[in-house]
LODO-734440 format. One record per residue: residue number from 1; x, y, z of N, C-alpha, C in turn. Coordinates in steps of 0.001 Angstrom, whole numbers, padded with zeros to 6 digits, always signed. Atoms other than C-alpha are relative to their C-alpha. Layout:
N
<NUM,<X,Y,Z>,<X,Y,Z>,<X,Y,Z>> ...
END
This chain:
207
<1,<+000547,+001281,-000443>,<+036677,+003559,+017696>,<-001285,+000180,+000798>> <2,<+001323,-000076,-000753>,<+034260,+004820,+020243>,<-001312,+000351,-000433>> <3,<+001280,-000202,+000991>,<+031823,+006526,+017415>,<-000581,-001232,-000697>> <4,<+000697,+001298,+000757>,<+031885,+002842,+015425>,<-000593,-000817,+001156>> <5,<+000773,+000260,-000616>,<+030557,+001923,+018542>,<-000737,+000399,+000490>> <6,<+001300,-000412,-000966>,<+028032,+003989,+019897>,<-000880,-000242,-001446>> <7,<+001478,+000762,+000930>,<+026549,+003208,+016495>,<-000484,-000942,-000411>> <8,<+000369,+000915,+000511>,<+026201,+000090,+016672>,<-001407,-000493,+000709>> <9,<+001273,+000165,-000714>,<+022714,+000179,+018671>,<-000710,+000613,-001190>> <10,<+000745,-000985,+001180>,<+021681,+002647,+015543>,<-000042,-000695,-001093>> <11,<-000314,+001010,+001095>,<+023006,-000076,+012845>,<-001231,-001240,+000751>> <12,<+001000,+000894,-000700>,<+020994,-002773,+015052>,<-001422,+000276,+000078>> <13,<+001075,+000000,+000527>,<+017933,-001362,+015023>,<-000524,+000364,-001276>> <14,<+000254,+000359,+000857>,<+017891,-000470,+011954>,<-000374,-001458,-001359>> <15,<-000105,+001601,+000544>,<+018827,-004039,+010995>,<-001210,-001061,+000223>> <16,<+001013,+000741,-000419>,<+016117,-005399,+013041>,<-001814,+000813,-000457>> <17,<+001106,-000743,+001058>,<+013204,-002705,+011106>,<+000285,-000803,-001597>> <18,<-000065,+000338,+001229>,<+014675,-004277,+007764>,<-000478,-001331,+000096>> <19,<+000405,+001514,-000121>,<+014396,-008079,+008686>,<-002000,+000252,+000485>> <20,<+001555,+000064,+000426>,<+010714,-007280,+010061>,<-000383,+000076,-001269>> <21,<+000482,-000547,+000504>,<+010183,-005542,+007191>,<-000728,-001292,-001349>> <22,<+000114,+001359,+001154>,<+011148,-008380,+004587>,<-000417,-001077,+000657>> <23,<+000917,+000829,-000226>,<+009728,-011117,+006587>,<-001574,-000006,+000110>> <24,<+001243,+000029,-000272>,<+006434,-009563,+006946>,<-000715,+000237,-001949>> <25,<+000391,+000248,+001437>,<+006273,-008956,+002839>,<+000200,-001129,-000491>> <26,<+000207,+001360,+000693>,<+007091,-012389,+002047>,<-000648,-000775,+000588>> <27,<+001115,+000680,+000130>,<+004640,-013439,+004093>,<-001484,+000307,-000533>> <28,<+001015,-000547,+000216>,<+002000,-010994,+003294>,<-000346,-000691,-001831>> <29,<+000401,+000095,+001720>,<+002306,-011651,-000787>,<+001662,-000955,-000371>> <30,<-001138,+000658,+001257>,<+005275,-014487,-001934>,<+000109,+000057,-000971>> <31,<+000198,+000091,+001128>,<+004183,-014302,-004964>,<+000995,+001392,-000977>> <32,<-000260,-001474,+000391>,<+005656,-010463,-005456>,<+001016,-000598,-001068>> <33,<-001054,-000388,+000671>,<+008306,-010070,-008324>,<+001007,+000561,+000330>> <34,<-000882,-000892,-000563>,<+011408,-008891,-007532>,<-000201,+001123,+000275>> <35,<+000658,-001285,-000793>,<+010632,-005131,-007770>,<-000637,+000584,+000849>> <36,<+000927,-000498,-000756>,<+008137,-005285,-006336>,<-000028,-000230,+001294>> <37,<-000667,+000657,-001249>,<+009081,-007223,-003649>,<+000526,+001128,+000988>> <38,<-000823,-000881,-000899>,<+011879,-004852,-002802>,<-000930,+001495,-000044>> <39,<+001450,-001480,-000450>,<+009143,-001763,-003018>,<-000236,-000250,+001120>> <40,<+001227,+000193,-001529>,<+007133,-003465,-000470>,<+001130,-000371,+001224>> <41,<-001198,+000371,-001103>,<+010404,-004149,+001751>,<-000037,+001243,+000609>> <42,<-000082,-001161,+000256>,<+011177,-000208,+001110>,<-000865,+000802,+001086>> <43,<+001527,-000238,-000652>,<+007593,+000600,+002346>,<+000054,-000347,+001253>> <44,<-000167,+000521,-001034>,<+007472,-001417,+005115>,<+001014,+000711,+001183>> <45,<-001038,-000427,-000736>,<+010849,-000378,+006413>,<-000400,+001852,+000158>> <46,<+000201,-001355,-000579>,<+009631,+003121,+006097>,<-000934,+000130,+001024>> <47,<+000838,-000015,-000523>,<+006742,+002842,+007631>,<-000033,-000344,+001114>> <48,<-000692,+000097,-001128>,<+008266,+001396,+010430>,<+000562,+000705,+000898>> <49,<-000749,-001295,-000438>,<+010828,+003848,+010958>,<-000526,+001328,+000212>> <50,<+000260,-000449,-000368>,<+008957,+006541,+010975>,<-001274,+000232,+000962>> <51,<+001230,-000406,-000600>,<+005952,+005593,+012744>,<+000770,-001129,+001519>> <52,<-000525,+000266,-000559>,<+008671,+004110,+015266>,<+000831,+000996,+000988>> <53,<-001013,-000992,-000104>,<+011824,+005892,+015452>,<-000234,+001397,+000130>> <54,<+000156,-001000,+000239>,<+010578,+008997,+014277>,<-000780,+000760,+000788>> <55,<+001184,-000251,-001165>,<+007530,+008816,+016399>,<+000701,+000333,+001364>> <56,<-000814,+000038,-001493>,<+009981,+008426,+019469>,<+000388,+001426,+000070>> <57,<-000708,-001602,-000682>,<+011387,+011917,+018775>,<-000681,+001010,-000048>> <58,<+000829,-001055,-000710>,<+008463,+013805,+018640>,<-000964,-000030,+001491>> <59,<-000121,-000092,-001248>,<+007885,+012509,+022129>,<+000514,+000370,+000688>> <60,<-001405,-000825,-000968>,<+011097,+013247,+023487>,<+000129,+001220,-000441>> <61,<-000276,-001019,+000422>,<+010986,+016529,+022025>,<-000767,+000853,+000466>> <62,<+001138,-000552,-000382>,<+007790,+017641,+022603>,<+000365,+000230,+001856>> <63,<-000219,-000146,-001308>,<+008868,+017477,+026398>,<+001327,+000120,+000274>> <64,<-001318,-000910,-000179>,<+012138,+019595,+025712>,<+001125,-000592,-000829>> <65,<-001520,+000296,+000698>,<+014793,+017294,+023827>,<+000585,-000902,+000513>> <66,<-000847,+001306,-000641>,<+016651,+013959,+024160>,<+001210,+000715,+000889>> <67,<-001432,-000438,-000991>,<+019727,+016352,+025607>,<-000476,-000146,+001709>> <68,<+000472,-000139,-001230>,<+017348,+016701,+028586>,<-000344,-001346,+000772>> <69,<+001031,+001161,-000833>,<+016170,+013011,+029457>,<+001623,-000720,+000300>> <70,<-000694,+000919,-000514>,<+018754,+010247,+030783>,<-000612,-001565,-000026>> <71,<+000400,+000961,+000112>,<+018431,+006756,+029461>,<-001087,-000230,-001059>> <72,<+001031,-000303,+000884>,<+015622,+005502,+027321>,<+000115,-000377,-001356>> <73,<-000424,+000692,+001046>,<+015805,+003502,+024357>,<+000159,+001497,-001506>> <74,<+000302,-000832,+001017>,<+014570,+006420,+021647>,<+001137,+001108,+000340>> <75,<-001133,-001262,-001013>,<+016405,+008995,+024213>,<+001492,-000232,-000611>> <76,<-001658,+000086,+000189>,<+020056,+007646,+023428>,<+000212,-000526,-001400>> <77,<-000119,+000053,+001278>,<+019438,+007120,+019733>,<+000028,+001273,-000403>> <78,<-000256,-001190,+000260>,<+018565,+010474,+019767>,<+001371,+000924,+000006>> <79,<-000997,+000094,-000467>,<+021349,+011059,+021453>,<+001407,+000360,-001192>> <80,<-000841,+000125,+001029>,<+023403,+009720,+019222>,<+000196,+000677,-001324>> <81,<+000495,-001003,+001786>,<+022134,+011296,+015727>,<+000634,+001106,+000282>> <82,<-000700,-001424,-000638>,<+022806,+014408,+017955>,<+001270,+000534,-000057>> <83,<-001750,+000348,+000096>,<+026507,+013735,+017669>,<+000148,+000999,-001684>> <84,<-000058,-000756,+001518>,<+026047,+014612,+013456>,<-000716,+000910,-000047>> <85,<+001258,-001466,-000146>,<+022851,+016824,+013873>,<-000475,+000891,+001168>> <86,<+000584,-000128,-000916>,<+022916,+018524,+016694>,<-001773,+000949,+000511>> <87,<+001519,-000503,+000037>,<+019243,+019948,+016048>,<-000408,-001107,+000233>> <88,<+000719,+000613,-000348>,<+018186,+016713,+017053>,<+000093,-000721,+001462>> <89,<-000166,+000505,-001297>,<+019008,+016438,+020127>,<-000490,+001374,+001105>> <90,<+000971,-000960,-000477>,<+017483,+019714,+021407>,<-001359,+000367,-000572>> <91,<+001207,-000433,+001124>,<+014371,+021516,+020660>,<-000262,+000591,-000809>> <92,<-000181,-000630,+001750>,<+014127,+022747,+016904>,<-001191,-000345,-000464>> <93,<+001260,+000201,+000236>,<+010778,+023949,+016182>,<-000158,-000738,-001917>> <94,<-000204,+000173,+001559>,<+011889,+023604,+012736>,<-000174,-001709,-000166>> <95,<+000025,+001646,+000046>,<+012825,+019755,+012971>,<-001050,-000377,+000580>> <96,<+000707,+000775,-000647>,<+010398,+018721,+015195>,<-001898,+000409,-000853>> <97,<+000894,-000444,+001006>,<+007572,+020769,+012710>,<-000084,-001118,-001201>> <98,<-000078,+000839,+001451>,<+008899,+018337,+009739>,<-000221,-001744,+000900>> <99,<+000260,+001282,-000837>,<+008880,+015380,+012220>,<-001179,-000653,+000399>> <100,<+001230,+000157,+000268>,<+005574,+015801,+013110>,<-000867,-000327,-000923>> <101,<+000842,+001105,+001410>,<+003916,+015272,+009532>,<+000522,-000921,-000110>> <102,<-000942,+001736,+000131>,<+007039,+011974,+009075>,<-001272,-000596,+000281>> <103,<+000661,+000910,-000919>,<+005188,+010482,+011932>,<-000671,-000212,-000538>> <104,<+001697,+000220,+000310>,<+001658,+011341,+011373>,<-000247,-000355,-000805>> <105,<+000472,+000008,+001012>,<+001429,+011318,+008311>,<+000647,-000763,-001402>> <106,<-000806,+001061,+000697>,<+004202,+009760,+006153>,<+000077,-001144,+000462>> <107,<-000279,+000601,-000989>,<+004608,+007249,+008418>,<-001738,-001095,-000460>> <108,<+001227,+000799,+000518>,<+000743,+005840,+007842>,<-000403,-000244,-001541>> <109,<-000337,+000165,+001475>,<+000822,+006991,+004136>,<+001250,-001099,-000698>> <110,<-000587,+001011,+000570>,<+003872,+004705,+004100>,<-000657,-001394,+000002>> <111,<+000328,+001330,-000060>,<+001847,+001892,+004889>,<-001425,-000147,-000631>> <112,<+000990,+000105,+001300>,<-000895,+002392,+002647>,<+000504,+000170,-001309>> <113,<-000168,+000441,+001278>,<+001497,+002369,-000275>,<+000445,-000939,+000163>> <114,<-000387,+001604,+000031>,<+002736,-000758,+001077>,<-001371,-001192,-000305>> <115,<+000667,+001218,+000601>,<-000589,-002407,+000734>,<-000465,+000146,-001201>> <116,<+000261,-000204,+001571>,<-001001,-000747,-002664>,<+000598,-001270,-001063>> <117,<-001198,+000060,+000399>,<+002050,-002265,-003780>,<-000004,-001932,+000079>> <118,<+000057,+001277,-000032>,<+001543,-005455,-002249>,<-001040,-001104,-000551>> <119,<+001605,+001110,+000592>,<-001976,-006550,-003400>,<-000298,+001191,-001873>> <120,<+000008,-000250,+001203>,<-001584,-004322,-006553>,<-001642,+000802,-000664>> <121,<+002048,-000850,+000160>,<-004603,-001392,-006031>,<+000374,+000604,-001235>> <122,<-000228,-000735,+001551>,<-004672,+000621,-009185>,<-000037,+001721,+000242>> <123,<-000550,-001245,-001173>,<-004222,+003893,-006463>,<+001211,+000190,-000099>> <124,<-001248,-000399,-000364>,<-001079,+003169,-006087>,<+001242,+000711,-000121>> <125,<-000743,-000751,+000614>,<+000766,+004952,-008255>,<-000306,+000812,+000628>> <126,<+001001,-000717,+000211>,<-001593,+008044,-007096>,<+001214,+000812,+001782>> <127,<-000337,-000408,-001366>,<-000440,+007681,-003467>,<+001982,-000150,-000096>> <128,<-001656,-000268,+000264>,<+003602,+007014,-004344>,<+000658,+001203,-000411>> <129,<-000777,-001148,+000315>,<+003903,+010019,-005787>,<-000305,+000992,+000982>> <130,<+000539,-000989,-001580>,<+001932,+011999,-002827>,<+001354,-000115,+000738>> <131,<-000470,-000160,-000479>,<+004232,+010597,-000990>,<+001766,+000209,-000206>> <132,<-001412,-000296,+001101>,<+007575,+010364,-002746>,<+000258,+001606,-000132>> <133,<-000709,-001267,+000325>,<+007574,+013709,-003435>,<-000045,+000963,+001436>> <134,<-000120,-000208,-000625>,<+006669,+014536,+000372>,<+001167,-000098,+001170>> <135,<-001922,+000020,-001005>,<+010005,+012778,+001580>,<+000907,+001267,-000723>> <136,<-001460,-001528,+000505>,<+012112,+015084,-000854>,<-000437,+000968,+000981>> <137,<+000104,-001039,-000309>,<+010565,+017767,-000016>,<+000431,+000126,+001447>> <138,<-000271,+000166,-001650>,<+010822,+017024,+004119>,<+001993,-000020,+000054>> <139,<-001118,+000262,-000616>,<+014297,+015736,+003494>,<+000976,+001602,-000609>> <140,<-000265,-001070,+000412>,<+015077,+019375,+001168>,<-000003,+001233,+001474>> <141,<+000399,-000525,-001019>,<+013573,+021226,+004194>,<+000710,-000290,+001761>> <142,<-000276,-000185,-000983>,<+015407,+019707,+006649>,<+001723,+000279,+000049>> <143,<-001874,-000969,+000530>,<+019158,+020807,+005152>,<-000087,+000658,-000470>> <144,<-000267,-000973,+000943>,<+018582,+023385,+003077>,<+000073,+001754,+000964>> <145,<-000246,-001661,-000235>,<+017942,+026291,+005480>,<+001964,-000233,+001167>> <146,<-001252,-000035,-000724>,<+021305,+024554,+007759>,<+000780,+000345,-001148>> <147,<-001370,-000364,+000196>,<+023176,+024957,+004887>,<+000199,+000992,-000307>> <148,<-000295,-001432,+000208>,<+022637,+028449,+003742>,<-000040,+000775,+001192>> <149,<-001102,-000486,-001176>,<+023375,+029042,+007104>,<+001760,+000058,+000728>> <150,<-001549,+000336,-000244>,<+026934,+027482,+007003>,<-000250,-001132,+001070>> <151,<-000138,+001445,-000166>,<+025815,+024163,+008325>,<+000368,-000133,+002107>> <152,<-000902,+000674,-001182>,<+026758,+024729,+012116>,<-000237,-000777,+001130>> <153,<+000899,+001308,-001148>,<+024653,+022116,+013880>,<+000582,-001156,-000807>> <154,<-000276,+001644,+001296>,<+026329,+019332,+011216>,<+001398,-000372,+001071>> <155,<-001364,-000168,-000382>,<+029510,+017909,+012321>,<+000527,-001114,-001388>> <156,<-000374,+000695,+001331>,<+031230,+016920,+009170>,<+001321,-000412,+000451>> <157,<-001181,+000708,-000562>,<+034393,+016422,+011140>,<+000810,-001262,+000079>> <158,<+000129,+001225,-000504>,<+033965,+013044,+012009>,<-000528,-001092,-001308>> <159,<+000113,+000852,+001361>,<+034061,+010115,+008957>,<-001352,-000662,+000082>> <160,<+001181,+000323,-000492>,<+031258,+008295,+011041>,<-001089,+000993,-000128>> <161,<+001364,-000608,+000299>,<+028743,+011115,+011388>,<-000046,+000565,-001338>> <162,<+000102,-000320,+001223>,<+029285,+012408,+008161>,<-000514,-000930,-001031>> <163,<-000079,+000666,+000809>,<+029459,+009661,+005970>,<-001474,-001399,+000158>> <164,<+001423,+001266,-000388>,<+026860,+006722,+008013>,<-000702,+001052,+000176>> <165,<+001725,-000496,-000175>,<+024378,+009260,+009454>,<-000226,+000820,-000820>> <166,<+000375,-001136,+000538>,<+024487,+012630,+007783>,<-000326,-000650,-001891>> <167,<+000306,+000144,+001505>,<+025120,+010865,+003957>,<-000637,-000915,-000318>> <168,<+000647,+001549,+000783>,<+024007,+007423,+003638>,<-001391,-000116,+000644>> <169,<+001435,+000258,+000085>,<+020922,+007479,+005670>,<-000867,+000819,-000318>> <170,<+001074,-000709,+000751>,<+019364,+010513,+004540>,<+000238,+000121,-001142>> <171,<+000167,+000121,+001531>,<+020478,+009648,+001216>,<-000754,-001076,-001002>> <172,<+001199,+000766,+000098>,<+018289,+006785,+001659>,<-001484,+000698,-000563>> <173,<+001760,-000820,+000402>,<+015243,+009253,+001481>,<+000310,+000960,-001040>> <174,<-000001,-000680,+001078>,<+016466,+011047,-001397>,<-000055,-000866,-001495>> <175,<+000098,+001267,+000941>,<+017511,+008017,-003837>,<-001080,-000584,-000361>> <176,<+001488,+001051,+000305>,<+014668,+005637,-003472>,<-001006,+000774,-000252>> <177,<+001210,-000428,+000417>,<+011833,+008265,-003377>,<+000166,+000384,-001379>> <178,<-000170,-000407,+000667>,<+013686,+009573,-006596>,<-000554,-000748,-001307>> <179,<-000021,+001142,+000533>,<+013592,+006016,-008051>,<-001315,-000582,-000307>> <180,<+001637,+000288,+000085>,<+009636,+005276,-007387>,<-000529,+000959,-000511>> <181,<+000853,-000859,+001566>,<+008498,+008531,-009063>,<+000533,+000064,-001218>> <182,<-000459,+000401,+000946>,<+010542,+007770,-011656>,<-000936,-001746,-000668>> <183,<+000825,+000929,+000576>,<+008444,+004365,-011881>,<-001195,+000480,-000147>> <184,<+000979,-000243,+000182>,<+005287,+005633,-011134>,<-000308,+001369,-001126>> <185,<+000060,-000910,+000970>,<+006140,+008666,-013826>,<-000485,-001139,-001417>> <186,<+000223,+001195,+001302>,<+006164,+005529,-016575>,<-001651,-000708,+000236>> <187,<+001480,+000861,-000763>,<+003054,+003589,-014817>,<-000773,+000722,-000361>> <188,<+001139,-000773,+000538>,<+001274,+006881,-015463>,<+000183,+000276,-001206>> <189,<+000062,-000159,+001599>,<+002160,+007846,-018938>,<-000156,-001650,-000628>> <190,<+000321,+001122,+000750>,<+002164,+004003,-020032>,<-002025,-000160,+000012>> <191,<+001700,+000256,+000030>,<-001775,+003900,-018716>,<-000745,+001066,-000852>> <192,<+001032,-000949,+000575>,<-002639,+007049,-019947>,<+000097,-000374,-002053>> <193,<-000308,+000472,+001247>,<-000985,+005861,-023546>,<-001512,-001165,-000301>> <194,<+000953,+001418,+000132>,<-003713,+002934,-023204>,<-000982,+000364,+000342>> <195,<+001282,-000782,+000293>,<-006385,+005107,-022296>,<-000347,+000853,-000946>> <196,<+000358,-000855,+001325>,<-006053,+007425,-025347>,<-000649,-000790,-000982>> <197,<-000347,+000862,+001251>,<-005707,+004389,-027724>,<-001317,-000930,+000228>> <198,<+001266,+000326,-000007>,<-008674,+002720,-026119>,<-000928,+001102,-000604>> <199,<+000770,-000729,-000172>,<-010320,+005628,-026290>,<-000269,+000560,-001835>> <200,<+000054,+000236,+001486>,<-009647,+006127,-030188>,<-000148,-001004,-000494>> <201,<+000671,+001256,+001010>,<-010738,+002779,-030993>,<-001368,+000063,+000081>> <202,<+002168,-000362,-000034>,<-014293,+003641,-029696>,<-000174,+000853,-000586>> <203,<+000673,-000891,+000597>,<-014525,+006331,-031511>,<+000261,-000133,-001632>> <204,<+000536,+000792,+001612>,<-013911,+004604,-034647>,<-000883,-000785,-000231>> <205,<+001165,+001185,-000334>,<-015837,+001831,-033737>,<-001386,+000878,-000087>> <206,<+001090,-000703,-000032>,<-018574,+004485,-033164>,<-000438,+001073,-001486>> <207,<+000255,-000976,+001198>,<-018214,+006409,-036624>,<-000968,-001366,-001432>> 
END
């Protein structure tokens, strides 16, 4: 009982990153299509989160580790995560190395494929897959050396950290990025199909 409640500050803000997220795309572009819609939700919500959330823990980190502070909104989320990961609740040059690009850099890249996406640049594909394939890789990088270690910062013990933090939200960043280079794989072979075929009609046209 006491784990379904300490996460319910972690469920809450998340909840309150998603509602920004989708109120600020249906006002930015109503017009969107479903897909696309939920892309630019996607986007948004990432872009949020990590230039939020994510941002918060290479503050608290950078000055030793949420284990060390008392109080603090970012501090006792950290906190919490800490419970399933405990690499994130101390300092782990490793995590806080992959955290650093999130922020900086995914984190702003998420919000330049959100206005790709939303006003429909002809980039966008270009930058989805930049980044798409930069979450795998971050989210590959940040389990793969715990588990060929035997995992012992995880706590799989527990139905809560296992199942809400450890599976479903970083299975968030494995799924969906999987799902958009999978579109933008079609987006690019359909254009390039239509650039060949242009491109062989001029040169009949030209014979």
């Amino acid at each position: 009982m006491d784990e379904i409640l300490n996460s319910g500050p972690y469920l809450v803000a998340t909840l309150a990153m998603l509602t920004v997220a989708y109120v600020g795309v249906n006002t930015a572009n109503p017009k969107l299509n479903t897909v696309l819609k939920a892309i630019s939700v996607w986007y948004a919500f990432d872009s949020i989160m990590h230039l939020t959330f994510e941002l918060g823990y290479t503050v608290v980190t950078l000055q030793g580790g949420a284990s060390k502070f008392e109080g603090g909104f970012f501090v006792e989320l950290w906190k919490e995560y800490g419970k399933a990961d405990a690499r994130w609740a101390v300092y782990d040059p490793t995590i806080l190395s992959l955290e650093l690009l999130t922020a900086y850099v995914a984190g702003p890249l998420a919000a330049v494929c959100l206005y790709g996406t939303l006003f429909d640049k002809p980039w966008r594909h270009f930058a989805q897959i930049v980044l798409n394939v930069a979450e795998l890789y971050g989210g590959w990088m940040t389990f793969a050396p715990e588990w060929v270690n035997g995992s012992p910062a995880l706590n799989t013990s527990n139905p809560i950290y296992l199942w809400l933090y450890l599976v479903f939200f970083n299975g968030l960043w494995v799924v969906i990025p999987f799902f958009l280079l999978y579109e933008s794989f079609y987006a690019v072979v359909d254009a390039q199909k239509a650039l060949q075929k242009a491109r062989a009609t001029s040169e009949k046209k030209s014979k």
